[in-house]
C-alpha positions, 0 to 999 in steps of 0.5 A: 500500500506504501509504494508504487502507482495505486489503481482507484478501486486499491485506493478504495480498498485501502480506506475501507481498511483503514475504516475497519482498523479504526473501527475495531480501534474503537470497539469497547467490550460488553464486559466494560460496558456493564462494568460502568453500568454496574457503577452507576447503579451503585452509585444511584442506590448510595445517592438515594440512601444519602437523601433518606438519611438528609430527609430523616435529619430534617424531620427529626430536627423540626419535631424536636429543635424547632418546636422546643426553642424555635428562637435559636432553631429557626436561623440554623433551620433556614440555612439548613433549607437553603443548603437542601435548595442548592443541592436540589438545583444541581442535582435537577440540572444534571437530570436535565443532562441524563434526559438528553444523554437517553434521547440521544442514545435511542432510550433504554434496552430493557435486556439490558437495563443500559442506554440502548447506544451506550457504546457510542462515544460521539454523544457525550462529547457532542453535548457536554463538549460541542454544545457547551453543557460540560462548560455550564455544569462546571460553573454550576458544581463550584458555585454550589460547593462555595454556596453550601460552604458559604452557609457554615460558621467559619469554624465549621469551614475548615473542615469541610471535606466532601468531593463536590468540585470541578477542578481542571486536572493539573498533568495530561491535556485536556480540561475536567469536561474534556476528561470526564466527556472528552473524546473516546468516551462511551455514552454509558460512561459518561452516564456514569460521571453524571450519577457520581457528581450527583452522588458528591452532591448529595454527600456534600449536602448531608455533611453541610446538614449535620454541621448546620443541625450539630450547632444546636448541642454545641456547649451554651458557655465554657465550662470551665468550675467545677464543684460537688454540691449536696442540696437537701430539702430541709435541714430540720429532721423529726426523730426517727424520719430520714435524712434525704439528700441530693449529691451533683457535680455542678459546672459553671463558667468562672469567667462569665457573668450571667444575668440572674433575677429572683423575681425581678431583682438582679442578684450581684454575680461573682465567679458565674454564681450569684447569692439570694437573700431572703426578706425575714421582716415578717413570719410566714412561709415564702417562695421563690424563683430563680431565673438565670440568662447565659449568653451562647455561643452562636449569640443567643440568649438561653433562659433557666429557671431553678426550681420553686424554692421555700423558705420558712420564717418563724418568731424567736420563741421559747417554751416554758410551762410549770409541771403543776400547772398542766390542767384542763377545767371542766365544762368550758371550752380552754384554749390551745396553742400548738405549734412545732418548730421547723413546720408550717403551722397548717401542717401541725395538726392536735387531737385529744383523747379523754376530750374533745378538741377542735380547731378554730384556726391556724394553731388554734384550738379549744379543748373540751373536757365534761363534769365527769371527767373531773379527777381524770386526765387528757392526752393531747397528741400533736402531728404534723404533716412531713414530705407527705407522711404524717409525723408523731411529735408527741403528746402531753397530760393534762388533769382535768380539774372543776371550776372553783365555786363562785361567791353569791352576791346582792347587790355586789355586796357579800354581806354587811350592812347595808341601806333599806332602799338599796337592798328594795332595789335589787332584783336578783341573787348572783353567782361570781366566780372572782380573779378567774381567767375565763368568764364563766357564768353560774346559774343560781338554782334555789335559796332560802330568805331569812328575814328577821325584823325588831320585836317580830318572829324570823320569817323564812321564804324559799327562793327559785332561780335567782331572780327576786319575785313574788312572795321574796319580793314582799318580804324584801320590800316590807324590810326596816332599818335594823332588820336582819337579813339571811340568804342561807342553802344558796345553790348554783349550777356551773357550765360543768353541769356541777351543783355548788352549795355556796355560802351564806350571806348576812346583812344589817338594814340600816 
């Protein structure tokens, strides 16, 4: 073929031969062809997992994040959006790509499942390279990595790692399209390196996601205090109740000064703690909240609330009673005061047995022995409600004693000489129970009226109740200067239901 004078039809041959050296040249194996069909389909599975899983992520932070502190959610939930909308308009840009690649290459082979010219390497090249679609998704896959790297802190930046880039390579001929698109490529190669970049981006999606969502349990200050705390919720403990307490390790930042309130008021901060003082100018029981606002570290405010928190305040007091002096009087109600150091006076409650007692306020009670437990005793038991228990804090004895006698009186006189008119005037016999400290009234229920006037036999007048009436009332008004008069067998009744022989009374009518 090299020499000599060629004759038209050895010419003919000759390029027909050539075609045919060219041609199996060109020919690719069915072994490598599947093999990127084989790689696409992988490749395609790792993208769609990629995507459930971005999916997931943006899910579990909207049901969780976003409605428990939406404030400081909400700006990272933005930017995690923008991220997803960049990566989806890539990704829609290469499908546009894959349409055009599948028209071009007569559809699919459903033996196959492949492009039905996969072989062919003259369509790749002719839209990515010839039409300038290589040029154009180049622009897009930078623009989009430094527009997801863009959304990430600074700090995060750094550390960014995925593929997602279109760089020329640095040795051989030929720019990234022409290496990924160029010539010599098989249609369902180049089918193949669309799946991939589809792939990365997915991939650079999901890395830019988790950073995003990952801010919101990044440390809202810098811990650098610690200290062992032991918080009990009393330090007033009844015999034989346990003593509870809580035992944690507490951080704060020593270099920080957050903004603490209780209720209302801001408390002087030092070391990262501030220290309450509560009012004590009244008696009572009070309760607070401790309100606490750190500064994160994205800028927002976090706000923390303690727990309600009591206090007690009581009058300084001591107990003093004389042993001999431990009584209760019959048939009026006597009154108690009952109280426990260290407990809210509603908590304290008292019963009696042997009487009844009840309540008639805060503290307050009456106690209420009858006639015929005169002699006997009371046992008054105190209680008081403890961590939701109720607490025994003791008992004490009282005898039961009757209401001293009360004095009769006329008048307000025991006795004595006294004026006719007077004594006419008066309308009833009384019963005073004198320098006793309750009032208590007796009941006069019979008498007997002596009168003996000058140079006249006695004359002697029974009396019912304690009013003057009658044939007493008479006998009274017919009385003259130098009568003697008698009240003799005067009886009365106290509220104990006792009868009292009380004694005469005597007087000189002047």
């Amino acid at each position: 073929m090299a020499g000599g004078k060629e004759t038209t039809r050895q010419r003919m041959i000759n390029i027909m031969y050539l075609v045919l050296l060219a041609m199996l040249a060109l020919n690719v194996s069915d072994t490598v062809l599947n093999a990127f069909k084989n790689i696409n389909d992988s490749l395609a599975t790792s993208r769609d997992n990629v995507n459930v899983s971005i999916e997931q992520l943006f899910s579990s932070f909207e049901n969780s994040k976003l409605k428990e502190e939406p404030a400081r959610a909400q700006p990272i939930y933005d930017r995690a959006k923008q991220a997803k909308a960049a990566a989806d308009d890539l990704n829609n840009f290469i499908e546009g790509i894959k349409k055009q690649f599948t028209e071009a290459g007569d559809g699919v082979d459903t033996l196959t499942g492949d492009l039905k010219r996969r072989e062919n390497m003259d369509i790749a090249q002719g839209i990515m390279i010839n039409q300038g679609e290589g040029e154009k998704l180049k622009a897009k896959i930078n623009a989009t990595r430094e527009k997801l790297i863009s959304l990430l802190d600074p700090t995060d930046r750094a550390g960014v790692s995925f593929s997602l880039e279109a760089k020329d390579p640095k040795k051989g001929k030929g720019d990234w399209k022409e290496v990924n698109f160029g010539e010599g490529t098989p249609l369902t190669a180049a089918m193949t390196n669309l799946t991939k970049i589809q792939a990365d981006t997915k991939n650079a999606e999901a890395e830019v996601v988790k950073k995003l969502f990952g801010n919101m349990d990044k440390a809202v200050v810098n811990i650098d205090k610690f200290a062992a705390v032991a918080v009990a919720p009393t330090s007033y403990v009844i015999q034989g109740q346990p003593y509870t307490a809580e035992v944690f390790l507490t951080a704060s930042d020593s270099r920080s000064n957050p903004d603490i309130t209780v209720g209302g008021g801001k408390l002087s901060v030092k070391d990262g703690k501030g220290t309450y003082t509560g009012g004590t100018g009244s008696v009572g029981v009070f309760k607070w909240v401790g309100t606490v606002r750190v500064r994160q570290t994205d800028g927002q405010i976090k706000e923390y609330k303690t727990p309600e928190q009591t206090y007690q305040v009581a009058k300084p007091s001591a107990s003093v009673s004389s042993d001999k002096m431990n009584v209760i009087y019959a048939g009026i109600p006597n009154p108690f005061s009952v109280s426990a150091a260290g407990f809210p006076l509603e908590t304290v409650n008292a019963s009696a047995s042997g009487a009844s007692m009840s309540k008639v306020g805060a503290g307050k009670y009456n106690v209420l022995a009858s006639g015929s437990q005169v002699g006997q005793e009371v046992t008054v038991n105190v209680t008081a409600s403890n961590a939701g228990k109720s607490v025994s804090l003791g008992s004490q004895k009282f005898r039961v004693k009757a209401i001293p006698a009360p004095v009769a009186k006329v008048g307000g006189r025991a006795g004595g000489d006294i004026a006719s008119v007077q004594l006419k005037s008066e309308t009833e016999i009384e019963a005073d129970l004198d320098d006793f400290p309750f009032d208590v009234k007796f009941k006069i229920q019979r008498f007997k009226l002596t009168i003996i006037k000058p140079r006249s036999d006695a004359v002697t007048i029974s009396g019912s109740g304690g009013n003057f009436a009658g044939a007493v009332k008479a006998a009274l008004n017919s009385i003259t200067p130098n009568t003697r008069v008698f009240f003799e067998d005067i009886v009365s009744v106290g509220p104990d239901g006792r009868q009292r022989i009380l004694p005469s009374l005597a007087f000189s009518v002047k």
